[in-house]
Backbone as CSV, one residue per row, in Angstrom:
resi,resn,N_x,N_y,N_z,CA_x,CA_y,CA_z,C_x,C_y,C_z
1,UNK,-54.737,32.369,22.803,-54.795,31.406,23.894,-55.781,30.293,23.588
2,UNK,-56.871,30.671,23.076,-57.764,30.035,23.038,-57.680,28.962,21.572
3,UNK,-56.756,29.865,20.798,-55.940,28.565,19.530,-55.105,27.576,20.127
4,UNK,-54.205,27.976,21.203,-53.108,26.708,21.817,-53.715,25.751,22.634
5,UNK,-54.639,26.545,23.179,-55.266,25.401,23.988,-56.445,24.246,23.615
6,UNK,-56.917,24.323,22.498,-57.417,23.544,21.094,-56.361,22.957,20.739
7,UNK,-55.081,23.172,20.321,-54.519,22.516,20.159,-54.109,21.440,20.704
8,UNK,-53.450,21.850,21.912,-53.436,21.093,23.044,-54.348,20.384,23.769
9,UNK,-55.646,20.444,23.939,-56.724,19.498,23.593,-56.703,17.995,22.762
10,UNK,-56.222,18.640,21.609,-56.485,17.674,20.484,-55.382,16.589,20.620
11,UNK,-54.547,16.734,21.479,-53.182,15.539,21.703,-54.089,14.493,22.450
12,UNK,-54.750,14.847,23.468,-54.928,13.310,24.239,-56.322,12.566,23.314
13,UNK,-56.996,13.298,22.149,-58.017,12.515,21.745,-57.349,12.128,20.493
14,UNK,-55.776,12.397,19.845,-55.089,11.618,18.528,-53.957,10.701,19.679
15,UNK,-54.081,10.721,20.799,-53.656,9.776,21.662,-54.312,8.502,21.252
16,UNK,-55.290,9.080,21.994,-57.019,7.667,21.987,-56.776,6.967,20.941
17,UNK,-57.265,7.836,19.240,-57.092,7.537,18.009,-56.028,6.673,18.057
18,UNK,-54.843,6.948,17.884,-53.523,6.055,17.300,-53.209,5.018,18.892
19,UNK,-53.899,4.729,19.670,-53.854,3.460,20.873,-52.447,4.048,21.431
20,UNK,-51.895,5.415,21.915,-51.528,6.002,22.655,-50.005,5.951,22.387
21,UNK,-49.973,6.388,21.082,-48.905,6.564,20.209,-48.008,7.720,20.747
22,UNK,-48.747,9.031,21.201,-48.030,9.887,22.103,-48.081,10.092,23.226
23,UNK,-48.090,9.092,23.756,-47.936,9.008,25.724,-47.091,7.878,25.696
24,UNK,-46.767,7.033,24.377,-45.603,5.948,24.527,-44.283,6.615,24.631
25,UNK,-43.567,5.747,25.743,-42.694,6.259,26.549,-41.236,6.628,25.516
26,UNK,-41.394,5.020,24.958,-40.021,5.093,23.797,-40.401,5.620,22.143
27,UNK,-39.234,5.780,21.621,-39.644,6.316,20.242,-39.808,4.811,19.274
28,UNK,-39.228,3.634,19.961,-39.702,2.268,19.398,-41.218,1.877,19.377
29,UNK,-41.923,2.476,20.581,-43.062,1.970,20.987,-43.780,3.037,20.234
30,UNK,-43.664,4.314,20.040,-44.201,5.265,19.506,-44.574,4.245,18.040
31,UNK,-42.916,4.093,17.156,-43.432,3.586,16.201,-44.233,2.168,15.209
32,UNK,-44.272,1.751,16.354,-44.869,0.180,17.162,-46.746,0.503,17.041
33,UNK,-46.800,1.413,17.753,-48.452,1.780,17.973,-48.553,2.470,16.683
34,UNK,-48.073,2.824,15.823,-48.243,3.826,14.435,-48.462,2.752,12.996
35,UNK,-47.544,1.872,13.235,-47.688,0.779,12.433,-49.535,-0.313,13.268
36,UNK,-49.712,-0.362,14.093,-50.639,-1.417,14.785,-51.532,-0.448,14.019
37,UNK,-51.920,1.123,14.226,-53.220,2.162,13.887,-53.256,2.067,12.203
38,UNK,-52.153,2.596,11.916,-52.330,2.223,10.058,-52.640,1.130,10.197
39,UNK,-52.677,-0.648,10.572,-53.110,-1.687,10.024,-54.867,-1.375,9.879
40,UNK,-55.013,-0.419,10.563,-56.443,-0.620,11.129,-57.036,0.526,9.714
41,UNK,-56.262,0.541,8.850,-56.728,1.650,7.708,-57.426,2.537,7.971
42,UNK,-56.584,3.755,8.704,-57.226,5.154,8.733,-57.579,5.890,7.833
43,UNK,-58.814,7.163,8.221,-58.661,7.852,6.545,-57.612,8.727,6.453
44,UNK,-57.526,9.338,5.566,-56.351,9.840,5.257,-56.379,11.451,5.681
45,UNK,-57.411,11.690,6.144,-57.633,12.986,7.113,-57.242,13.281,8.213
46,UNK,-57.551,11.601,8.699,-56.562,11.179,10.210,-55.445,11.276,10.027
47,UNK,-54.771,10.393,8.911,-53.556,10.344,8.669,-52.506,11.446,9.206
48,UNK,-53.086,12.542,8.405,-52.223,13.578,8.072,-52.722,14.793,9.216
49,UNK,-53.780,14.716,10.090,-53.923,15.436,11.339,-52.768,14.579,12.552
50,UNK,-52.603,13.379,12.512,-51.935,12.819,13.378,-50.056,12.669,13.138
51,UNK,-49.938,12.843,12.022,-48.539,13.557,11.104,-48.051,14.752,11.573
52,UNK,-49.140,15.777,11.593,-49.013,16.828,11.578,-48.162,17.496,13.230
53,UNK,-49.367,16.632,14.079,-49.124,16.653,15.334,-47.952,16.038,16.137
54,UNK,-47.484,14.754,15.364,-46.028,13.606,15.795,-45.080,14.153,15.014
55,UNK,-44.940,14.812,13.900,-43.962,15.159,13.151,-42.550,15.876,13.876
56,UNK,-43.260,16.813,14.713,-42.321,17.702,15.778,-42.120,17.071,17.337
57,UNK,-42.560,15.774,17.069,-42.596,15.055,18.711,-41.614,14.310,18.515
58,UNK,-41.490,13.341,17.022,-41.253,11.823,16.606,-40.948,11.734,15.207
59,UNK,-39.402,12.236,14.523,-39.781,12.151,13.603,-39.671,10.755,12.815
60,UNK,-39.200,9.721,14.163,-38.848,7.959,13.071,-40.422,7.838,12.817
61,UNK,-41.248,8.265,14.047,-42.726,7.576,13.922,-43.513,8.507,12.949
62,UNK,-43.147,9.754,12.883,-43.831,10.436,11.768,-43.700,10.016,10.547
63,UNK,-41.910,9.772,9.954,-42.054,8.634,9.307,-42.529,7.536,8.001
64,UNK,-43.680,6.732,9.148,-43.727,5.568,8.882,-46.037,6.319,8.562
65,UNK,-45.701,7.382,9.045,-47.059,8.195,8.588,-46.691,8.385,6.956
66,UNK,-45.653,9.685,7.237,-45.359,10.074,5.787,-45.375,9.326,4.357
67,UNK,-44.979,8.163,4.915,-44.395,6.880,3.748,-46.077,6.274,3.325
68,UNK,-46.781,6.160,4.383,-48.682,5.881,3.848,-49.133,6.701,2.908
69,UNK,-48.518,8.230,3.673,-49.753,9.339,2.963,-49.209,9.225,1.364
70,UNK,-47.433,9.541,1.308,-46.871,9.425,0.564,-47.143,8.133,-0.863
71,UNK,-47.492,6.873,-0.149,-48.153,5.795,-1.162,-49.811,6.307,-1.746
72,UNK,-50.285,6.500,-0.942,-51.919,6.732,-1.030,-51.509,7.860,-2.259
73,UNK,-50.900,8.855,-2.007,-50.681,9.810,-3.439,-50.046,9.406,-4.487
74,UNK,-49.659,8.517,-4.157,-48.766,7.879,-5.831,-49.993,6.857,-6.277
75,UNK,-50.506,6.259,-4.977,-51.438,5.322,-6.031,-53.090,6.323,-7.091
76,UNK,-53.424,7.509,-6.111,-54.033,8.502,-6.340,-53.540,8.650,-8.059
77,UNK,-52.282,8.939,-7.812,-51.802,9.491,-8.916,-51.805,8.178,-10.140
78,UNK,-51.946,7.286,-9.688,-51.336,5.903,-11.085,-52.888,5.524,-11.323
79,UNK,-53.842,5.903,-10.543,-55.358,5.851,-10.292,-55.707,6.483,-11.875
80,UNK,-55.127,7.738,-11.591,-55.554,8.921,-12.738,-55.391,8.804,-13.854
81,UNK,-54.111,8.110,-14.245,-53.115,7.694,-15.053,-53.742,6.481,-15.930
82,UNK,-54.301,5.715,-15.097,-54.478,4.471,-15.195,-56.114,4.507,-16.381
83,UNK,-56.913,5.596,-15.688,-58.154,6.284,-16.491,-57.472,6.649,-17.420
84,UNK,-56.918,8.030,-17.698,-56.621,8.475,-18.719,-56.230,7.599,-19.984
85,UNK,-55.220,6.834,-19.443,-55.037,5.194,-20.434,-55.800,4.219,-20.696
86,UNK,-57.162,3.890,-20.048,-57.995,3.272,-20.041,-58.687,3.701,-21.686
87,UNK,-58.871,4.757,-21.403,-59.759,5.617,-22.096,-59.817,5.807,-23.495
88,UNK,-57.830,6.145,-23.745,-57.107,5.863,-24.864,-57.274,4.413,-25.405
89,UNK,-57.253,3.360,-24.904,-57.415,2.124,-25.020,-59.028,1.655,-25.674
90,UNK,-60.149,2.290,-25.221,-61.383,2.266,-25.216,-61.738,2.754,-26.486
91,UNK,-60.614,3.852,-26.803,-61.371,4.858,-28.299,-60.327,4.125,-28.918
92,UNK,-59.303,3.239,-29.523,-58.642,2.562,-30.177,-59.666,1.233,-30.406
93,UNK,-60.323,0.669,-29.793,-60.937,-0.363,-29.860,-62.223,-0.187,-30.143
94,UNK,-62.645,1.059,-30.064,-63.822,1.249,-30.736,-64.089,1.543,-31.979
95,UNK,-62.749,1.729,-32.946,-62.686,2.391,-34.000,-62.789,1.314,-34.887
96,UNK,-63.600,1.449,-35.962,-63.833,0.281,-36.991,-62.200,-0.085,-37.710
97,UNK,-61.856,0.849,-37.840,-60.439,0.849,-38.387,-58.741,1.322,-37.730
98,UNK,-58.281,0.190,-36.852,-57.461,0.231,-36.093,-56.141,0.459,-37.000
99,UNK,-55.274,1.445,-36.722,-54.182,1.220,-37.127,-52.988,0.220,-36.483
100,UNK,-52.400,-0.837,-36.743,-51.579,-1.073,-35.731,-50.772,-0.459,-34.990
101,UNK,-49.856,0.279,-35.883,-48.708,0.722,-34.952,-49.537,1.870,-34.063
102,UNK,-50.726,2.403,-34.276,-51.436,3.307,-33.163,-51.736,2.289,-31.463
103,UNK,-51.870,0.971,-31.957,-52.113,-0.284,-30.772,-50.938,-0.491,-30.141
104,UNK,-49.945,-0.947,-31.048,-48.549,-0.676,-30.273,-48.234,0.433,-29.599
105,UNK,-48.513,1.733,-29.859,-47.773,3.084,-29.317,-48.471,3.177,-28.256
106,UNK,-49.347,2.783,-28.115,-50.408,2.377,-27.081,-49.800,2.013,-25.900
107,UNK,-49.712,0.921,-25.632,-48.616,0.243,-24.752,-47.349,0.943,-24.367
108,UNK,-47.043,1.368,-25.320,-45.113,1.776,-25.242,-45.572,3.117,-24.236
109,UNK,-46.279,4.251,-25.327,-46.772,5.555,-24.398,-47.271,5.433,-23.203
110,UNK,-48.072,4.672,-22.941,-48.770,4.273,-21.489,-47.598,3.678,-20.386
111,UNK,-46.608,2.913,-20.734,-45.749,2.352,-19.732,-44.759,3.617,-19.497
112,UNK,-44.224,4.551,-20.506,-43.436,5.762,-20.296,-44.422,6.365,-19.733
113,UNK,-45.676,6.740,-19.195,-46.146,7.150,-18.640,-46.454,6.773,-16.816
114,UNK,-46.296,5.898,-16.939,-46.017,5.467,-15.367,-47.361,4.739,-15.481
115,UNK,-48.015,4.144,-16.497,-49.484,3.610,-16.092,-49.419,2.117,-15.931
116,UNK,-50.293,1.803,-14.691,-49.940,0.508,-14.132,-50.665,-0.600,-15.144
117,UNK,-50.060,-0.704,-16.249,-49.858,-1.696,-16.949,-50.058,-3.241,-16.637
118,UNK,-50.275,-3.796,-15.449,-50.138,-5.213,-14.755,-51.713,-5.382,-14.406
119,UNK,-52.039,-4.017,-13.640,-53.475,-4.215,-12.816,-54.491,-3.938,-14.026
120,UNK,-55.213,-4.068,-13.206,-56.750,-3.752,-14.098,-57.170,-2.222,-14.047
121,UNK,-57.683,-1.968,-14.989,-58.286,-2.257,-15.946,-57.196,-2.384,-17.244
122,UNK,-56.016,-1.898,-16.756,-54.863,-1.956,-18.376,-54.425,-3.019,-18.857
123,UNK,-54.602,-3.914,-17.828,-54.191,-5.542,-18.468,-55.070,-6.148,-19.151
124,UNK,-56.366,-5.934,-18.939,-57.418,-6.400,-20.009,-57.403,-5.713,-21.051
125,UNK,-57.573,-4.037,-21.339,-57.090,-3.428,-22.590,-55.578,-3.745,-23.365
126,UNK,-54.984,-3.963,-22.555,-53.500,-4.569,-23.025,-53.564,-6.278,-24.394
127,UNK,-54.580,-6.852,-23.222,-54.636,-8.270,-23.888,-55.191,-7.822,-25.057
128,UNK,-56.482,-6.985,-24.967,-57.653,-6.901,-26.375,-56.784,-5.856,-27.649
129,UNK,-55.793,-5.157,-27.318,-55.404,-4.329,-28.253,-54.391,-5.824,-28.723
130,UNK,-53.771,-6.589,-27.766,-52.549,-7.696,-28.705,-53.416,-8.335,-29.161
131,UNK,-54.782,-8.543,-28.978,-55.655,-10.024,-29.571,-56.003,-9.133,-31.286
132,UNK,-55.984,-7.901,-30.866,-56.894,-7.206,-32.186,-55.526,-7.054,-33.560
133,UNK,-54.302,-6.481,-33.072,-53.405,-6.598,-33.102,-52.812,-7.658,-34.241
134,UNK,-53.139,-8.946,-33.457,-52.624,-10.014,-33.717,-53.624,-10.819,-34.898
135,UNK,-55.213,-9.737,-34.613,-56.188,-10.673,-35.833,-55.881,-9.879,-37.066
136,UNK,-55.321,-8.880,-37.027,-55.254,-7.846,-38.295,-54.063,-8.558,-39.120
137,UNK,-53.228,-9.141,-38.245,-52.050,-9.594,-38.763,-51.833,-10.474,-39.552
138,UNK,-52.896,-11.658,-39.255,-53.775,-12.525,-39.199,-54.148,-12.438,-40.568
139,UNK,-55.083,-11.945,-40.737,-55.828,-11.509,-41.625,-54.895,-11.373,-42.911
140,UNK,-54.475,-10.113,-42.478,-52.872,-9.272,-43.672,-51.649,-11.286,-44.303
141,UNK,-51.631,-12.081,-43.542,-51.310,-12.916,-43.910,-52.154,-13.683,-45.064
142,UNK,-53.400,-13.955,-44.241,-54.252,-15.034,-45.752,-54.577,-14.085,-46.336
143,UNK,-54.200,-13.063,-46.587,-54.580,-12.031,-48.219,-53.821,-12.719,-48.766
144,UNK,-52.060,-11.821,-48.200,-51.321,-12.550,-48.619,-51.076,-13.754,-49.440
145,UNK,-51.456,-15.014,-48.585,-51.319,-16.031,-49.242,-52.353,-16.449,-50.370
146,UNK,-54.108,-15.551,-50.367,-54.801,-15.779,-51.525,-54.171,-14.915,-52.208
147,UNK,-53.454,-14.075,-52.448,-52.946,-13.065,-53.827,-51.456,-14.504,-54.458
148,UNK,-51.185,-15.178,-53.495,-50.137,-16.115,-54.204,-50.780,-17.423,-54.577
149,UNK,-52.053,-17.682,-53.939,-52.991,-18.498,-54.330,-53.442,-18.303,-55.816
150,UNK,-54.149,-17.295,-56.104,-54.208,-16.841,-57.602,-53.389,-17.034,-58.295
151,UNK,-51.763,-16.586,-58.035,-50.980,-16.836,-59.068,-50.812,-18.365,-59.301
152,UNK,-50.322,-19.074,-58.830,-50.275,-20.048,-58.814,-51.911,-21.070,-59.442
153,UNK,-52.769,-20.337,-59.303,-53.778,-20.704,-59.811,-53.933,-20.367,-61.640
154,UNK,-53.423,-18.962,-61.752,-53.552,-18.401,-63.290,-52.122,-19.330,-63.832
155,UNK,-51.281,-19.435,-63.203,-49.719,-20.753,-63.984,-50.896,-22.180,-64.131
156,UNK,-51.633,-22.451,-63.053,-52.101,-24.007,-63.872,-53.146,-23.986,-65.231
157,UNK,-54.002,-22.733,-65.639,-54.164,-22.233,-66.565,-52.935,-22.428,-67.744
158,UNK,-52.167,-21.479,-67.793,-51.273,-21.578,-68.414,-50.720,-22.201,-69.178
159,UNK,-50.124,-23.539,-68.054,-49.329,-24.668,-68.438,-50.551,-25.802,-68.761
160,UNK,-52.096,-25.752,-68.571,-52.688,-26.683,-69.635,-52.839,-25.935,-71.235
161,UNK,-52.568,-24.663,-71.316,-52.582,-24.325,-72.449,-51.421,-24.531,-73.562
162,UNK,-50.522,-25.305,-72.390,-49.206,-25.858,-73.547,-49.287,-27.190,-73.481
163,UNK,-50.587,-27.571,-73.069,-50.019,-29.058,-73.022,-51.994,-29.290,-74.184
164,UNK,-51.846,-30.760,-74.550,-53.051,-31.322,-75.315,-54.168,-30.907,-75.060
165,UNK,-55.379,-30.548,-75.908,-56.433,-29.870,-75.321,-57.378,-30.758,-74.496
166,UNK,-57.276,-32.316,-75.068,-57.857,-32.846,-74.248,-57.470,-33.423,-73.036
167,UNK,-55.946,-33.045,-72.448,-55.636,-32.800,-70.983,-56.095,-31.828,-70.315
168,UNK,-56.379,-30.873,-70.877,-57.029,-29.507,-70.492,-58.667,-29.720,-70.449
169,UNK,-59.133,-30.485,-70.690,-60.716,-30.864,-71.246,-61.030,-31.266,-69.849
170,UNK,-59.913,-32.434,-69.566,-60.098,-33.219,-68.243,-59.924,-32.673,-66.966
171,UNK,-59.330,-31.406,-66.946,-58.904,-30.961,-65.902,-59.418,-29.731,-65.618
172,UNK,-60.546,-29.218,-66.366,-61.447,-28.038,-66.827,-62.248,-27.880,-65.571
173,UNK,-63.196,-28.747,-65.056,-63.921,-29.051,-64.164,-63.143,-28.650,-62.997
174,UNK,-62.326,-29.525,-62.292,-61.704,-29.030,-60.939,-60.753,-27.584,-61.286
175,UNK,-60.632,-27.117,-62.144,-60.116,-25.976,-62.361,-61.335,-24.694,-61.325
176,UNK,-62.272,-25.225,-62.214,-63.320,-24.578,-62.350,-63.967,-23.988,-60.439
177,UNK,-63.885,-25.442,-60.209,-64.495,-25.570,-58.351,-63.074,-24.634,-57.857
178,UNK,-61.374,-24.744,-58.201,-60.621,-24.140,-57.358,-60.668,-22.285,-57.489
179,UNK,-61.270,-22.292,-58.717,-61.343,-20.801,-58.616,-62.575,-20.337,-57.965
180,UNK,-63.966,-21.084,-58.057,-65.029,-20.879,-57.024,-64.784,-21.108,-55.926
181,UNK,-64.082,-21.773,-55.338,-63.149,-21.882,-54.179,-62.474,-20.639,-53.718
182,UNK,-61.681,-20.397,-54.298,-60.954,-19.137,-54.205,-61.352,-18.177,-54.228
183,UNK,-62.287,-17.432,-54.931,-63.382,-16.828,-54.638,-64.178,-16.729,-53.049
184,UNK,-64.723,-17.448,-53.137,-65.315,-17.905,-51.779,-64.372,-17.451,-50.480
185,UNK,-63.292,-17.587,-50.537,-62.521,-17.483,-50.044,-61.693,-15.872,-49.590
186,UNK,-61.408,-15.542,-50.668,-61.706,-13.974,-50.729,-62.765,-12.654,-50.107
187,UNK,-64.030,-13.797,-50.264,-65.202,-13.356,-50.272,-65.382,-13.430,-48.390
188,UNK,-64.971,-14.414,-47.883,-64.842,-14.456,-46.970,-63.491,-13.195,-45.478
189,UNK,-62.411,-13.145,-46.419,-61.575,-12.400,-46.048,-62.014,-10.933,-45.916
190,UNK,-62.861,-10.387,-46.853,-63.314,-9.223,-47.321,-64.489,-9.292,-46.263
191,UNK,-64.821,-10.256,-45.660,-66.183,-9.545,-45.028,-65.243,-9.876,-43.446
192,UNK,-64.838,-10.379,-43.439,-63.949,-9.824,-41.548,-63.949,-8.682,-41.215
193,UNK,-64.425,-8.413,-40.115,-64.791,-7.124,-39.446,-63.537,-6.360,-39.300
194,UNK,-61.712,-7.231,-39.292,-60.655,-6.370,-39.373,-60.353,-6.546,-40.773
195,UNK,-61.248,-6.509,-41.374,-60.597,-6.295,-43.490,-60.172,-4.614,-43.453
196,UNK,-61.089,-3.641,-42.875,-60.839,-2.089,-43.088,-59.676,-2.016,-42.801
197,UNK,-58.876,-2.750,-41.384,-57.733,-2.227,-40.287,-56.163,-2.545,-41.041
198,UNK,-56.836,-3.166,-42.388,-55.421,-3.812,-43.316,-54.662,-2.807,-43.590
199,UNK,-53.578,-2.777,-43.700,-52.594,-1.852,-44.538,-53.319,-1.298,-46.062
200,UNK,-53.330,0.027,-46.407,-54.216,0.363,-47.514,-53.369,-0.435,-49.266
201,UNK,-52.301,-1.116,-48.834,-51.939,-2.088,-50.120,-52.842,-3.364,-50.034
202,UNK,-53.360,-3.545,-48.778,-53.546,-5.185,-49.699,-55.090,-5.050,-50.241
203,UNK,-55.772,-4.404,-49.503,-57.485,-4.738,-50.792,-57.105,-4.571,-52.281
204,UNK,-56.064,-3.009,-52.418,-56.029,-3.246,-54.177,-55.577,-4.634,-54.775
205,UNK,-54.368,-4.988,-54.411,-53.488,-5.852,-54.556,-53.848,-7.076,-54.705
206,UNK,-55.137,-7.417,-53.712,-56.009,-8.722,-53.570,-56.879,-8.505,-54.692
207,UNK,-57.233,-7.257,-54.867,-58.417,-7.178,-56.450,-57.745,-7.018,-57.576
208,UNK,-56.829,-6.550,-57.673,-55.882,-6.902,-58.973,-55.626,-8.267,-58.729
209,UNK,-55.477,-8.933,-58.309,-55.051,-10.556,-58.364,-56.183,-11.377,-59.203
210,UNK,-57.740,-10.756,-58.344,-58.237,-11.426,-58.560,-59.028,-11.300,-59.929
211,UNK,-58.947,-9.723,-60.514,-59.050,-9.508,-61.273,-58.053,-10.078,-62.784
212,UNK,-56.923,-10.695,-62.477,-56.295,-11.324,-63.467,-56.784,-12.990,-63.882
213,UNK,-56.909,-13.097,-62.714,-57.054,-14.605,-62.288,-58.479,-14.917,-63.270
214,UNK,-59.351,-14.192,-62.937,-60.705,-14.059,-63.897,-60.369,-13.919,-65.013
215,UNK,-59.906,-13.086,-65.672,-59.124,-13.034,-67.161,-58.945,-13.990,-67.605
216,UNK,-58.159,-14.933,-66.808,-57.529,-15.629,-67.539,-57.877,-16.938,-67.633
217,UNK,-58.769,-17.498,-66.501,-59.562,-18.429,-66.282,-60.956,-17.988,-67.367
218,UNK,-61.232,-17.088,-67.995,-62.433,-16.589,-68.669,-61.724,-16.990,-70.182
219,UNK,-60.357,-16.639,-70.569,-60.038,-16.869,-71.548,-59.979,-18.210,-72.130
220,UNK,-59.753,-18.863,-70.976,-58.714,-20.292,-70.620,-60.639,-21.357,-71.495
221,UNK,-61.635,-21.126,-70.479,-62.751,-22.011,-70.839,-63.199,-21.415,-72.057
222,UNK,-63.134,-20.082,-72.481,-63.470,-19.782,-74.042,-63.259,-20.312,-74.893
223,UNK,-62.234,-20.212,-75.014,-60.880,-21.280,-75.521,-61.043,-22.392,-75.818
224,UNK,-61.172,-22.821,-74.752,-61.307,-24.846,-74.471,-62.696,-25.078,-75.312
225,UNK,-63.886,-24.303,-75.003,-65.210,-24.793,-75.565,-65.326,-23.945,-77.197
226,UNK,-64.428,-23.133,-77.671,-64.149,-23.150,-78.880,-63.533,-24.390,-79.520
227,UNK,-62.530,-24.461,-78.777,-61.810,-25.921,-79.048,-62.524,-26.976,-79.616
228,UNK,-63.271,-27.494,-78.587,-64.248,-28.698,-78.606,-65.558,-28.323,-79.672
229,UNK,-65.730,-27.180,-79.956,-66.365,-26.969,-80.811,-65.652,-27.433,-82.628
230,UNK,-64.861,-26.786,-82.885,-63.385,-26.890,-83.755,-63.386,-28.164,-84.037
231,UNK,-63.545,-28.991,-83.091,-62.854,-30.548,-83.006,-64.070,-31.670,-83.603
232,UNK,-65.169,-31.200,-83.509,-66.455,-31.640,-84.875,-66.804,-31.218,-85.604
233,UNK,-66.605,-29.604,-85.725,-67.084,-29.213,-86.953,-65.269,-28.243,-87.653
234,UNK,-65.075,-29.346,-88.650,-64.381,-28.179,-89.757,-64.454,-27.062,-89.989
235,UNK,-65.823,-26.624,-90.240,-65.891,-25.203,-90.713,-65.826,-24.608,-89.428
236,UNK,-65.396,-24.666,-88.064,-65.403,-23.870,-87.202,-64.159,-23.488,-87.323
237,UNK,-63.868,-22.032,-86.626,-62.777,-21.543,-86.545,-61.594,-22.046,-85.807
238,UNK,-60.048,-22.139,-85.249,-59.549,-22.539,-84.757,-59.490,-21.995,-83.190
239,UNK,-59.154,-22.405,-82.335,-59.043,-21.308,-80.871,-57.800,-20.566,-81.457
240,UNK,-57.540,-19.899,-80.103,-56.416,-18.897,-80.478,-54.708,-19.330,-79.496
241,UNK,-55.155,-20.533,-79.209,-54.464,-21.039,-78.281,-53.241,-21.832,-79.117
242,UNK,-52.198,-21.787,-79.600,-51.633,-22.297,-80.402,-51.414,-23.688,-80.683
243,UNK,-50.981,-24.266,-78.925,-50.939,-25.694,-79.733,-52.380,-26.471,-79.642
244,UNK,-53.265,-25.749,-79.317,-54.606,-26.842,-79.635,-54.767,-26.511,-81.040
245,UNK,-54.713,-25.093,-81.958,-55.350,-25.221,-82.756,-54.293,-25.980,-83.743
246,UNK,-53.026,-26.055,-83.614,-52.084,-27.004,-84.079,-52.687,-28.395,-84.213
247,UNK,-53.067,-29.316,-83.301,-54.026,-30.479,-82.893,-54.860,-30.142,-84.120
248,UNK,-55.692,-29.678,-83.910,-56.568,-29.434,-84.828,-56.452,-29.666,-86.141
249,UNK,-55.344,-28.381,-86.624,-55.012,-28.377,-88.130,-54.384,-30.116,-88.591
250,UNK,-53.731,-30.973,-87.442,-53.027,-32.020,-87.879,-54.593,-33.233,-88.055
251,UNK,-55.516,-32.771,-87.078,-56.666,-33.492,-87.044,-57.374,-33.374,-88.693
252,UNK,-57.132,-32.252,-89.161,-58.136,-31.888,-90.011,-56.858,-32.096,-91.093
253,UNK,-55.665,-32.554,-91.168,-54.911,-33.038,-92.412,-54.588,-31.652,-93.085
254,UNK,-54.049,-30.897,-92.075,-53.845,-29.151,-92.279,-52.172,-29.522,-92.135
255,UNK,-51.307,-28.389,-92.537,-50.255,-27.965,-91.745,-50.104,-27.240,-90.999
256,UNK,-49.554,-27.317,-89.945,-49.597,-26.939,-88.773,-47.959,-25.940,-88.920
């Protein structure tokens, strides 16, 4: 007795509460005063004591309860979701050495996961994994293009070694600045904080390049200042470069 009548108690003070949601006459007005009390953001203790109680009175106006409590737990739930992905996001970006496609799966896993992807905090981890993403890529490009830089650098080598030595004499100097250049340049790529996050081909690939490129630029001025040596004194030896030391032998009334 003394449970029903507690109960029954408790109707005219979730009356008061919801501005007299169950003493309204119609089930329109019922759900009229239910919508006015949620504007007023109840807690969710109320919520679901005043649910509990209209559910078996009202069920359009219970309802328009259910459908609150019902949001408040999904956002609860995308709340949780939303951490857990945060988090994942946080230890990807902290790692000196990002894999990409781990940044991509990132995104993909998190949206099959129901994580609210739009709001915050995932839209700012979203942007910083595409910005990081996008510098690695970045990066993986001007290797790229210094490993084709070199080549193209060891061919102008090359082709002064088929042409007159003293075209090669003249053109020794800016040779000289484009490979300290290039260098420099390298030197620069290699110290970017996403050089580790590269695909494990391009550091070798970039040091074999550059390791030829030296070769051959080392051979190339040996060469040349043997040459020019050759080219006043007779008794010097010839380079090993064919058509200079050709020049030479015709200089010195040799056959060539």
């Amino acid at each position: 007795m003394t449970s029903n009548s507690s109960k029954h108690q408790d109707i005219p003070s979730l009356d008061t509460l919801t501005g007299g949601a169950f003493t309204a006459p119609t089930s329109g007005e019922r759900a009229q005063r239910i919508r006015d009390w949620l504007a007023t953001n109840p807690t969710t203790e109320q919520m679901q004591g005043v649910f509990k109680e209209l559910s078996g009175r009202d069920k359009g106006a219970a309802r328009l309860l259910r459908e609150k409590l019902d949001e408040i737990k999904r956002a609860k739930g995308q709340e949780a979701i939303g951490a857990e992905w945060a988090a994942k996001a946080e230890a990807l970006l902290g790692q000196s050495k990002l894999n990409i496609a781990d940044a991509m799966a990132w995104q993909r896993d998190a949206a099959r996961a129901g994580a609210p992807l739009s709001r915050e905090p995932l839209a700012g981890f979203k942007n910083r994994l595409a910005e990081r993403v996008k510098s690695i890529e970045d990066l993986q490009h001007r290797a790229q293009v210094q490993r084709e830089a070199a080549v193209l650098l060891a061919q102008r080598f090359e082709v002064l070694s088929t042409k007159g030595w003293r075209n090669a004499q003249a053109a020794e100097e800016a040779l000289r600045g484009d490979v300290a250049h290039w260098q420099q340049q390298v030197g620069e790529l290699a110290g970017d904080p996403d050089w580790s996050s590269l695909d494990a081909r391009f550091a070798p690939q970039l040091e074999a390049s550059k390791a030829q490129l030296l070769v051959v630029s080392d051979a190339f001025h040996v060469a040349l200042a043997q040459t020019v040596t050759a080219a006043t004194d007779a008794a010097a030896p010839l380079p090993p470069v064919p058509v200079w030391a050709d020049e030479l032998r015709a200089a010195r009334g040799l056959p060539t």
